[in-house]
KEVOTOR-757212 format. One line per 4 residues: number of its first residue (from 1); their letters; for each residue x negated, y, z of N, C-alpha, C. Coordinates in Angstrom, 1 decimal. Atoms other than C-alpha are relative to their C-alpha. Layout:
<sites>
NUM) a) X,Y,Z,X,Y,Z,X,Y,Z ~ ... $
</sites>
This chain:
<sites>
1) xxxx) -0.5,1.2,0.4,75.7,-61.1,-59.0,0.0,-0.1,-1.5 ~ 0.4,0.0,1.8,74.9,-62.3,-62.4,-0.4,-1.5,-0.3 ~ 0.0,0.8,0.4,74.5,-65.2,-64.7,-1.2,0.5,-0.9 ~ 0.7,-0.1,1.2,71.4,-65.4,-67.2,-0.4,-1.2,-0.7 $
5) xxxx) 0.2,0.7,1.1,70.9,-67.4,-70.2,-1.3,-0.1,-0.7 ~ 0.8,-0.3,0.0,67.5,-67.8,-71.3,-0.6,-1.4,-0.7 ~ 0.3,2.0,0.4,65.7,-70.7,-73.8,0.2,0.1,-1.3 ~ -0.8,0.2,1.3,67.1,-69.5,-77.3,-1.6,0.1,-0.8 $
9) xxxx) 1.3,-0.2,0.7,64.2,-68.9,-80.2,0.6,-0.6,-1.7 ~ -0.2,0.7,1.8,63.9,-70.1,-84.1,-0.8,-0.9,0.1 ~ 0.7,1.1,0.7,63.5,-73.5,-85.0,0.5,-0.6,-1.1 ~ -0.2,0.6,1.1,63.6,-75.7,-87.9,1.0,-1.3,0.4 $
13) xxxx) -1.1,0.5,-0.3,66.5,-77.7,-88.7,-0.4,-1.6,0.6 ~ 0.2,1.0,-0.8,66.5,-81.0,-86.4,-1.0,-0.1,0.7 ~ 0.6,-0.4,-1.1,64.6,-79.5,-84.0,0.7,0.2,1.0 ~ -0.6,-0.1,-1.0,65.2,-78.8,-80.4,-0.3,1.2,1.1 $
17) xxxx) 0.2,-1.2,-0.6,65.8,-76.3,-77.9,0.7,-0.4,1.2 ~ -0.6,0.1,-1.3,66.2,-76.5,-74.0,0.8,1.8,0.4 ~ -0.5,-1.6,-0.7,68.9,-73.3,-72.9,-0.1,-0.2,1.7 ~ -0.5,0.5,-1.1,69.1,-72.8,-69.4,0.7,1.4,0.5 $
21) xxxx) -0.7,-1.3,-0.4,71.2,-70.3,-67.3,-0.3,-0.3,1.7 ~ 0.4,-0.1,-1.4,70.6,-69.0,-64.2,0.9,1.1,1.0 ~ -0.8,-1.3,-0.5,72.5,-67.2,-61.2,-1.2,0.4,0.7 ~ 0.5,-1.3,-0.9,71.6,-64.3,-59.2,0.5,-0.1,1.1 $
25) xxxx) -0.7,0.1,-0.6,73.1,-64.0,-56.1,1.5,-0.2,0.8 ~ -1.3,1.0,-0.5,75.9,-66.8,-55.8,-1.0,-1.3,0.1 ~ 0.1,1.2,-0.1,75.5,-70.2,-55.2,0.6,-0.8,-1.6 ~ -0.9,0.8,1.0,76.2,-72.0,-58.8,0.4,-1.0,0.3 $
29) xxxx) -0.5,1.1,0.1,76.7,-74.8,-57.5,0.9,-0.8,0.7 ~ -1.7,0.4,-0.3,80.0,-74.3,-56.0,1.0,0.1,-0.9 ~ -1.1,-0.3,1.6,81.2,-73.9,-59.7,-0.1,-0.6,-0.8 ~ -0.3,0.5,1.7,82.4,-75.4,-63.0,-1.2,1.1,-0.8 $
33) xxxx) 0.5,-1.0,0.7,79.8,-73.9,-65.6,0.5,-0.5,-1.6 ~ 0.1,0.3,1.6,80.7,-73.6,-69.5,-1.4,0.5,-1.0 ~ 0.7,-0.6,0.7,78.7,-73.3,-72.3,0.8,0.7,-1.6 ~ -1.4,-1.0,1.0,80.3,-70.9,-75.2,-1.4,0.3,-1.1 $
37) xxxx) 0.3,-0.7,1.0,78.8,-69.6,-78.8,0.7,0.8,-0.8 ~ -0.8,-1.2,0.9,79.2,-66.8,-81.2,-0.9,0.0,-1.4 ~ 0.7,-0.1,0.9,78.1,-67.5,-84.5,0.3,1.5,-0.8 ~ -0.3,-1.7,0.8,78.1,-64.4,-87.0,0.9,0.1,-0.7 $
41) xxxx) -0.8,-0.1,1.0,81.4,-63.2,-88.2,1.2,-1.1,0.8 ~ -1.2,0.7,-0.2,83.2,-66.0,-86.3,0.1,0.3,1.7 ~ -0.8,0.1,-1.7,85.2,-66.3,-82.6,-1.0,-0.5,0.6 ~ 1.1,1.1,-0.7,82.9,-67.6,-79.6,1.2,-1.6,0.2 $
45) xxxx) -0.7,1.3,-0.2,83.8,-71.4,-79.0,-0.7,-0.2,0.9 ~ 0.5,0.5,-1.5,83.1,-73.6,-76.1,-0.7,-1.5,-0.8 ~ 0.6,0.9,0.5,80.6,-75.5,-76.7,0.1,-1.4,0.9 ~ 0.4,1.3,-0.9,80.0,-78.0,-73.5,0.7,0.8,1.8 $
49) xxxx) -0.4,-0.6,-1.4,80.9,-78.0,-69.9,-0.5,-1.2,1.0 ~ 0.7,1.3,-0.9,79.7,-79.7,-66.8,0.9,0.6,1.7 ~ -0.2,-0.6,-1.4,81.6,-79.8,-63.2,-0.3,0.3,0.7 ~ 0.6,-0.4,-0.8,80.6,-78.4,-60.2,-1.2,-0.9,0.7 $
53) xxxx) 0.6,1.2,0.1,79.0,-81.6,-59.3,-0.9,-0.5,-0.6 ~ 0.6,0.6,0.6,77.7,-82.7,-61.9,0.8,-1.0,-1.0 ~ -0.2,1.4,0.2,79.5,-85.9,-62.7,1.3,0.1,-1.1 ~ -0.9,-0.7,1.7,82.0,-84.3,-65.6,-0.5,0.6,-0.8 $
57) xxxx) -0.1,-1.0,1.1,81.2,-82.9,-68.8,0.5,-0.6,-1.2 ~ -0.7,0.4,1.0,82.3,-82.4,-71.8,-0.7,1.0,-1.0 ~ 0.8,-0.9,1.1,81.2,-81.2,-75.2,1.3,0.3,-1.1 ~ -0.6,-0.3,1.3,82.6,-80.0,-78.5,-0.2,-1.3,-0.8 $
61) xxxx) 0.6,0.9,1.0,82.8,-82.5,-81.4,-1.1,0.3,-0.9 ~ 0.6,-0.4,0.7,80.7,-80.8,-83.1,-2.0,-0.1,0.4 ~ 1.9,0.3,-1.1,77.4,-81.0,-80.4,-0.1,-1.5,0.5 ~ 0.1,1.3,-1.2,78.6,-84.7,-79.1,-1.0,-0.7,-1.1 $
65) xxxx) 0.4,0.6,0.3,76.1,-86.7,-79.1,-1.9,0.2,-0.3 ~ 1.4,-0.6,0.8,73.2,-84.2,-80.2,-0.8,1.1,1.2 ~ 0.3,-1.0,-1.5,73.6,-81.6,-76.6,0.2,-0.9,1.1 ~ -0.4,0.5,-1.3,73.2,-82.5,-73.2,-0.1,0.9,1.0 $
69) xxxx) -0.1,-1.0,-1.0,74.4,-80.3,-70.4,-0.6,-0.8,1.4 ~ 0.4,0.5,-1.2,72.9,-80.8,-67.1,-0.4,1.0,1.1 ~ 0.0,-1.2,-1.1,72.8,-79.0,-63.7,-1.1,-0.5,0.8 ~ 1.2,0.2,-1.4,70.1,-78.8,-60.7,0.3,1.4,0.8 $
73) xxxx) -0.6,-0.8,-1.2,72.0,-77.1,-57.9,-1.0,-0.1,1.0 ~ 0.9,-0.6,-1.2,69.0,-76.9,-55.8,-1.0,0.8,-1.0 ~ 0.8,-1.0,0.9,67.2,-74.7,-58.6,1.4,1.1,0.0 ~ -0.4,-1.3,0.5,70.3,-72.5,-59.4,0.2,0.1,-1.1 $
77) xxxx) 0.2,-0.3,1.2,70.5,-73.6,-62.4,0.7,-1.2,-1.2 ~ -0.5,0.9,1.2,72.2,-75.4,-65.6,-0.7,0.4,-1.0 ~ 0.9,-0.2,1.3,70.5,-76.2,-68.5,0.7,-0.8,-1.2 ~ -0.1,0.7,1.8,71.4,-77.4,-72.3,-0.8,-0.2,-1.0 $
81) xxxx) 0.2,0.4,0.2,69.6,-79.6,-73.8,0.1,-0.2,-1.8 ~ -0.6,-0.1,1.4,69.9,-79.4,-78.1,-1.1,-0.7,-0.7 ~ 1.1,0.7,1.4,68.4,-81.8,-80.4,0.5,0.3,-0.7 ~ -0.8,-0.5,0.6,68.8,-82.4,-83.5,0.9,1.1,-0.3 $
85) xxxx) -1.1,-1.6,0.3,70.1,-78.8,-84.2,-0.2,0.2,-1.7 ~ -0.9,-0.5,2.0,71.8,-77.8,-87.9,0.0,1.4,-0.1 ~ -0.7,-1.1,1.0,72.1,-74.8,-89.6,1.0,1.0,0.8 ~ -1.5,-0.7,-0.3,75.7,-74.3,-88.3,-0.4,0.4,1.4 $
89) xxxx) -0.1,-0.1,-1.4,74.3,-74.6,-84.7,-0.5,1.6,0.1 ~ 0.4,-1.4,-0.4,72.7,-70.9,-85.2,1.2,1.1,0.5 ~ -1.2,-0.7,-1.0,74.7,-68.5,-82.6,-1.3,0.8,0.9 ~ 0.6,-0.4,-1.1,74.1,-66.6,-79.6,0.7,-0.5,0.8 $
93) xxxx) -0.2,0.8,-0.8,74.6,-68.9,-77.0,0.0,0.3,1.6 ~ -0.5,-0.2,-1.3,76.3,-68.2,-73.4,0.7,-0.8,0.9 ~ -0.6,0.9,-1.1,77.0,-69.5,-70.3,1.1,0.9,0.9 ~ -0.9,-0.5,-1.0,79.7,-69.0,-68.3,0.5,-0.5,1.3 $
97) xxxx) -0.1,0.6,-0.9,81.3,-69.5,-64.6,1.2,1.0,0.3 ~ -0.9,-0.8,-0.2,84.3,-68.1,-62.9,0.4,-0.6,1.7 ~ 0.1,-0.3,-1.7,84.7,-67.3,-58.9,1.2,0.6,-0.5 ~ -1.1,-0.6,0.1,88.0,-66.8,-58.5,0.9,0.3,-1.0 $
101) xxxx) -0.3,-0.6,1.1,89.5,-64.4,-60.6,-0.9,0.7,-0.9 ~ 1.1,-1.0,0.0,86.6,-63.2,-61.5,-0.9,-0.9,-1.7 ~ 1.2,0.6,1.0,84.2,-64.5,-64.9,-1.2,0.7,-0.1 ~ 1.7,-0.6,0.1,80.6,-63.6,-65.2,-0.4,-1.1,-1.3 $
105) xxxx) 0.5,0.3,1.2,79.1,-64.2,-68.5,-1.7,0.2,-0.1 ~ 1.0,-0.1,0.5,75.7,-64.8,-69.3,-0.7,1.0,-0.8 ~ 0.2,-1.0,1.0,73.9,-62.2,-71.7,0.1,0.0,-1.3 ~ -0.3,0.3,1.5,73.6,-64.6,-74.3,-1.3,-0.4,-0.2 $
109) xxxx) 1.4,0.1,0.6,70.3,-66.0,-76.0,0.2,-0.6,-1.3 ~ 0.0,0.7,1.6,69.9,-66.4,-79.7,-0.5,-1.1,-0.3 ~ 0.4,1.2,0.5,69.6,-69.7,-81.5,0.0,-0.1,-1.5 ~ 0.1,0.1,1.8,68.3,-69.6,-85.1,-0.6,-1.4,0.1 $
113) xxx) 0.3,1.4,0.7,68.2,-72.9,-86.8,-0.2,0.2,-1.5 ~ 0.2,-0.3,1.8,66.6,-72.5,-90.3,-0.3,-1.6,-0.7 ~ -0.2,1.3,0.6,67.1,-75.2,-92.8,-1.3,-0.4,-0.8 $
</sites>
């Protein structure tokens, strides 16, 4: 049972980058999935979120307007969407989901944005 994250790379600033994350052996699409970063030196934050469904998300102020989260529960799979990307957006970028009591974390994929 596992989550993977997968999609990160180096691009130039207002460029774009599709993440997507994938399960292993659950069904994602009986779940809330978040999306979370860890830039260098600072706390992870929550970037975006999307409900089990589909038909809720929500982003940071900081991505609105620029990320778009999106699911396909007959792939397995949520993806994120990043235009427009800044400087600040460089991180390592994870997804997350939680069964129960239980959270499974993504591995993470880096996102360099060079100016």
């Amino acid at each position: 049972v596992q989550l993977q994250a997968s999609g990160g790379g180096l691009v130039q600033s207002g460029g774009s980058l599709r993440l997507s994350c994938a399960a292993s052996g659950f069904t994602l699409g009986y779940y809330d999935v978040g999306w979370f970063r860890q830039a260098p030196g600072k706390e992870r934050e929550g970037v975006s979120y999307i409900s089990l469904s589909g038909t809720t998300t929500l982003y940071a102020d900081s991505v609105k307007g620029r990320f778009t989260v999106s699911r396909d529960n007959s792939k397995n799979m949520v993806s994120l969407q990043m235009n427009s990307l800044k400087p600040d957006d460089t991180a390592v970028y994870y997804c997350h989901t939680k069964r129960g009591l239980t959270s499974y974390w993504g591995q993470g994929t880096l996102v360099t944005v060079s100016s």
